[in-house]
C-alpha positions in Angstrom: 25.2 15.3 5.6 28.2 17.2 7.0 30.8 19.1 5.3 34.1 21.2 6.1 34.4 25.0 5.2 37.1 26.4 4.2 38.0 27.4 7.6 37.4 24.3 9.4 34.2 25.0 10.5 31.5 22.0 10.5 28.7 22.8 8.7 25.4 20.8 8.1 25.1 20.5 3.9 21.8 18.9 3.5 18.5 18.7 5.4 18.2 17.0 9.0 15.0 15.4 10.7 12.8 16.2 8.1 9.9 13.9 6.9 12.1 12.8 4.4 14.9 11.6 6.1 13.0 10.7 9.8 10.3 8.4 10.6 8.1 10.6 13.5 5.6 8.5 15.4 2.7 9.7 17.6 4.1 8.2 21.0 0.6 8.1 22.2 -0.9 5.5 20.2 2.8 3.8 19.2 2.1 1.0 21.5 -1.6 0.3 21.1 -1.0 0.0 17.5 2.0 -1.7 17.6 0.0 -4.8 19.8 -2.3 -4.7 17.1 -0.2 -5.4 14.5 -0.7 -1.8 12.8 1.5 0.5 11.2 2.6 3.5 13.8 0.4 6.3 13.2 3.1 8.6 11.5 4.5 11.7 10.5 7.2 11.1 7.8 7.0 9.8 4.5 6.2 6.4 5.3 2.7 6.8 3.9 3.8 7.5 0.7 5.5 4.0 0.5 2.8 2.2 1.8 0.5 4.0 -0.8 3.2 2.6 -3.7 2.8 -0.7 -1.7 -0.9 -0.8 -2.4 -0.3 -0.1 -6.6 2.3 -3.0 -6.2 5.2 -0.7 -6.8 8.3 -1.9 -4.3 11.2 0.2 -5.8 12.0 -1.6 -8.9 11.8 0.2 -12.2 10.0 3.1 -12.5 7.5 4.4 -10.3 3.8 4.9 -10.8 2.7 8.7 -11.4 1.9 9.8 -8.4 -2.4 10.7 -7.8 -3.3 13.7 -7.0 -4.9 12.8 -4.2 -1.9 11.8 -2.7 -0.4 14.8 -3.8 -2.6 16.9 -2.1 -2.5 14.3 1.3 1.3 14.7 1.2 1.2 18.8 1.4 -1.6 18.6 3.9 0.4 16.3 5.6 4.0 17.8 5.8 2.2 21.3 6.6 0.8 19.6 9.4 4.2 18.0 10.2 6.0 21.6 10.4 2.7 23.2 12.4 3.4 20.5 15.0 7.3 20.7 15.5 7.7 24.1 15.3 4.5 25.5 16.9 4.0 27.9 13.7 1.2 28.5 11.6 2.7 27.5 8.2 2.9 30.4 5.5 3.8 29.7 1.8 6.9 31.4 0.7 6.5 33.7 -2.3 6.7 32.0 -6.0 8.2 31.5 -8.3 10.8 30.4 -5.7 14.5 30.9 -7.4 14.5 34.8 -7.0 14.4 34.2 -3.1 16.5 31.1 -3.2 19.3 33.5 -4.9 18.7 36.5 -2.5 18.5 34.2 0.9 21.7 32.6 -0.4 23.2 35.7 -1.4 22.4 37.2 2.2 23.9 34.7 4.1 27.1 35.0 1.9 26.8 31.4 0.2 26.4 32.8 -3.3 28.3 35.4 -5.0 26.4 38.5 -7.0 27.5 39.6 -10.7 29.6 42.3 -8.9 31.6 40.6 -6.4 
């Protein structure tokens, strides 16, 4: 998750607290559920798992194609996510997504131009 620059500096190399790499729970209905025997109402990718549960896929081999609908349900859902924690209305970044991907890198130094 971490790596060294060249100057000693620590710097984060992959993503952190994200729905991919967190499990987020509503705290107000953790415990109620919980007592129930229910799953935490979440905010992570934990629905997607359960969803594979339910085809009877548990990791071994290769996965089912994903539905649409769960396609959808996962956008919806990790827009929602990012509208909650950061208190933004989410707006799309422009596509196709590689010309910005080159110039934000380039821009913060991280990737070198033709000319340099």
């Amino acid at each position: 998750e971490f790596g060294l620059a060249p100057d000693g500096t620590v710097m984060l190399i992959d993503e952190v607290h994200t729905p991919d790499s967190s499990r987020f729970w509503k705290s107000g209905t953790y415990e109620a559920r919980i007592m129930l025997g229910e799953e935490p109402e979440n905010y992570d990718k934990e629905f997607i798992r359960l969803a594979y549960a339910e085809f009877g896929y548990r990791g071994d081999g290769e996965p089912p194609v994903m539905p649409d609908d769960l396609w959808i349900s996962a956008s919806e859902r990790y827009i929602r996510i990012y509208e909650m924690l950061t208190g933004e209305t989410f707006v799309p970044g422009a596509y196709p997504v590689e010309p910005r991907l080159h110039s934000n890198l380039a821009a913060a130094g991280i990737l070198k131009t033709v000319n340099e």
